[in-house]
N, C-alpha and C positions, 0 to 999 in steps of 0.2 A: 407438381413435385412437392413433397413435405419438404417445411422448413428443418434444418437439423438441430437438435438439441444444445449444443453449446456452437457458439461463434470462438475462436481465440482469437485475440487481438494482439500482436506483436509490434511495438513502435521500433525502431534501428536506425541510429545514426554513428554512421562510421563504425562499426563495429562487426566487419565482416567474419573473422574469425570465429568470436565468441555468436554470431547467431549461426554459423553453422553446427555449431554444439546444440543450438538451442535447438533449431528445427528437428536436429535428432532423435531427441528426446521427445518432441512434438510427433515425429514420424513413429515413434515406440509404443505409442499409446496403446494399449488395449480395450479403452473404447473407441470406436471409429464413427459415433453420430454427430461428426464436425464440422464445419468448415473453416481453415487457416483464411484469416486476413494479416497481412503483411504490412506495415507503413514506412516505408521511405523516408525519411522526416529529413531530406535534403541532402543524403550522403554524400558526399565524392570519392569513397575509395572502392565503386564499382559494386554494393549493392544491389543495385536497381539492375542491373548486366546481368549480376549471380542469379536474381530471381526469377527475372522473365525466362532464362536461359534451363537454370535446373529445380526448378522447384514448381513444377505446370499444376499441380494443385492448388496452388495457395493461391487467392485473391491478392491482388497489389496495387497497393495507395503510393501515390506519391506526391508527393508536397515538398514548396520552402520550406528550409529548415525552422520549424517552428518551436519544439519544444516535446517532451513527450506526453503532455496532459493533453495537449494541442491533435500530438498524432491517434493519440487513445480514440479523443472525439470521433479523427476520422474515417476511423475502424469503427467506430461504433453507427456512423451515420449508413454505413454499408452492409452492416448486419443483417441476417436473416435468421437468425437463431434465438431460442427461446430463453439461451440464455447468454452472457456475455461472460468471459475468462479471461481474463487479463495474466500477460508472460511479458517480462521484458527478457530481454535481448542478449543479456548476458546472465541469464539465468539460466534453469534446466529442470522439467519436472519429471520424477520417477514414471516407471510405465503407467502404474495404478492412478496417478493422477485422477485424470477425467473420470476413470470407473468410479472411482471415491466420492466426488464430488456428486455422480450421477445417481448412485447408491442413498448420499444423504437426502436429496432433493424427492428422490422417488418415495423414500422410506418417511416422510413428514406431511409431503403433495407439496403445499402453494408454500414453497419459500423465496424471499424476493431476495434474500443475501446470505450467502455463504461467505466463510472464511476457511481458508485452508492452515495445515501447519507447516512453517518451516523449519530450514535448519542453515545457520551458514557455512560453507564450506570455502577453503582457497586452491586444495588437492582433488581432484576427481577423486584417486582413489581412495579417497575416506567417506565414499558413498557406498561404496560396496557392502558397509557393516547396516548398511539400511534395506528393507525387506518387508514387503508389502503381508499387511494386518488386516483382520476385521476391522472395518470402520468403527469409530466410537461419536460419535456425536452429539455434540449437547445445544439442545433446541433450546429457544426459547420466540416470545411471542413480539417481540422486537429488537432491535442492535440497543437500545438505552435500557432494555430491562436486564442485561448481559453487562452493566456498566460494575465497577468493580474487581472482577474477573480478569482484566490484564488482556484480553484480548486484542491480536494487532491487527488493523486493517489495511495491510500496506501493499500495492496496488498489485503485486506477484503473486498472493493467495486470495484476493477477492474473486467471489463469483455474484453477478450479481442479473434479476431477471432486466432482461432486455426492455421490457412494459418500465420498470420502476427507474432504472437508469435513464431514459429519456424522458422521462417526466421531472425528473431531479434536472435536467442542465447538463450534465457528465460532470468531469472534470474542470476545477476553476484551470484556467491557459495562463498565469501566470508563472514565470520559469523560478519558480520555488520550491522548495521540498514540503511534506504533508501534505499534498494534492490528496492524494491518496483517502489521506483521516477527513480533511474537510469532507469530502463527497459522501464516507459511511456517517458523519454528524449531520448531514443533511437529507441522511437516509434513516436517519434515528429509528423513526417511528415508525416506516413501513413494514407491515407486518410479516412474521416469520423470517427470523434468523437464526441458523444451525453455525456450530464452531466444529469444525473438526479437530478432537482431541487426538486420534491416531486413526491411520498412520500418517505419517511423513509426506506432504503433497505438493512441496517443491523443495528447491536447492539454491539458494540466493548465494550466490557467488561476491566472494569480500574480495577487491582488488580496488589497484589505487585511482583509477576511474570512474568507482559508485559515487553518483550524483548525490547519496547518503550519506557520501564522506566530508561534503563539502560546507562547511560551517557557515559562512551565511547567509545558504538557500536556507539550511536546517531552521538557524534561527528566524528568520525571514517567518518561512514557512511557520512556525507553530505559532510565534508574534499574530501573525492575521488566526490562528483561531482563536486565539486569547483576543482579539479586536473585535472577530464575530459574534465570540459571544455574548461581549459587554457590549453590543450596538443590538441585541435581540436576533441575530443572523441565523442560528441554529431552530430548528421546530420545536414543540413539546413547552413552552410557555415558563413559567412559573414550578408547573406541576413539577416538571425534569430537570428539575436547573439543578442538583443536588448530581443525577446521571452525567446530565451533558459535561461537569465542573471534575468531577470522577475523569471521566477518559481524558479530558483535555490534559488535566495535571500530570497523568503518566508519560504523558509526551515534553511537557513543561522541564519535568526535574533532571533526563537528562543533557538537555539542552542549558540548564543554569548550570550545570556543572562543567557543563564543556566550556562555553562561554568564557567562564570564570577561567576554568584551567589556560586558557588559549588568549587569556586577557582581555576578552572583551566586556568586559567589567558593566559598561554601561548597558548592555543588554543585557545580561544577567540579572543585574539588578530591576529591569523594567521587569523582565519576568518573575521574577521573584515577588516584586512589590505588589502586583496585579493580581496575583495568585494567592497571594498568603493570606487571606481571609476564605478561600476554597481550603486549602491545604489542611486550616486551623482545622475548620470542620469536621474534614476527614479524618484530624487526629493525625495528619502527618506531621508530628510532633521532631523526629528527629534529623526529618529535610530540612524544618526551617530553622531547626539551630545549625548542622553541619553547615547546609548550605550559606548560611547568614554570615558563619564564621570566615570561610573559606571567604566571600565575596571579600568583607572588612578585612582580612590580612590581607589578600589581594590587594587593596587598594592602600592599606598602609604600605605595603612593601613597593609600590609606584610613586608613592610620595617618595619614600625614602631615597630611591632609586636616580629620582627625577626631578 
């Protein structure tokens, strides 16, 4: 039996409702060279009952509740696909999805990482105004030569080859956010990576439960890439330190701005301090004074307070 082209990985914890939206969208696809893996990541509000019961396609993980960098892993140890899609649970990707992804990967040959685009929504029906495109996508010969560019890597539009992700480690299992970016900086170098500019290849869903929302996993999280990088943690040496310093700071600024807004002063400040000689470089001239400013009235206006 061929192995089939993409694996999906789905991790869900407690979130019945929103993955049966999600598998719909999974069941819509109009490419069908799949296979669904499922992960369980400890649920109790009947999950594991839903799956085994009506979804007889889909491979099913189940595990303590670990985390979802944790469940990603164990979907990914299960795999047989040549490549690896990563969807969480309360998301939703248009039909075209996997066509698209499978479109760019055929249309280049050997690429070890795709990115997809999204969009956020909180209404289903403000997807409807979205409508499946020629693909456009912009190769280039690794994820640090695309440094620059703004591109997200966050763990809903990743595609990534099955060969390159288990040689990487998968996901760091610490219950933080930017899982995600660590894993594509540790994937800097390997060769070929495609962005898809259009169309639209998923729907990331804004509600008050994104683990995105939660302030300090967020800061947590980018803290340890700003750690990895000054301890040598990321590939590419000397040469890419210029790249790797590029994408880390996109995730840095708005995390000191939240920080700040939401009082947590003293991290903001770490980040900011640790950065501002990346920042100078790049000529992000008007982060380090706003942001500079903001911190100092902040901090005046707590004295004063306090």
């Amino acid at each position: 039996m061929n192995s089939p082209f993409f694996s999906i990985i789905i991790p869900s914890y407690n979130r019945l409702p929103l993955l049966r939206e999600c598998l719909e969208s999974v069941r819509a696809q109009t490419f069908r060279d799949f296979e669904l893996i499922v992960v369980d990541d400890g649920s109790t509000d009947g999950t594991f009952e839903f799956l085994a019961s009506e979804v007889p396609r889909a491979r099913i993980a189940r595990q303590a509740n670990a985390g979802p960098s944790a469940a990603r892993n164990s979907g990914a140890s299960i795999a047989s696909g040549r490549y690896l899609a990563f969807l969480d649970c309360d998301d939703l990707w248009p039909p075209w999805a996997l066509e698209t992804y499978a479109s760019a990967v055929g249309d280049k040959g050997d690429i070890a990482m795709l990115f997809g685009r999204y969009v956020d929504f909180h209404c289903r029906q403000s997807l409807e105004a979205y409508t499946q495109k020629p693909p456009i996508i912009d190769y280039w010969p690794c994820y640090f030569d695309a440094a620059g560019f703004g591109y997200y890597g966050g763990s809903g539009v990743i595609v990534i080859s099955r060969r390159a992700f288990l040689s990487s480690g998968g996901f760091r299992e610490e219950r933080v956010n930017a899982e995600d970016h660590d894993l594509v900086l540790r994937l800097g170098e390997v060769g070929g990576f495609g962005q898809v500019l259009s169309p639209v290849t998923l729907f990331r869903r804004i509600h008050e439960g994104n683990q995105i929302a939660i302030h300090k996993m967020s800061t947590t999280g980018v803290r340890r890439l700003v750690e990895s990088e000054l301890s040598g943690g990321f590939p590419g040496g000397a040469e890419r330190a210029a790249q790797r310093r590029s994408i880390i700071c996109q995730h840095v600024r708005p995390v000191v701005i939240s920080a700040t807004r939401t009082g947590h002063l003293s991290e903001a400040w770490w980040l900011y301090t640790k950065t501002a000689q990346w920042h100078m470089r790049q000529l992000k001239l008007s982060f380090l004074a706003g942001a500079g400013a903001m911190i100092g009235l902040a901090s005046l206006r707590m004295k004063l307070l306090g």
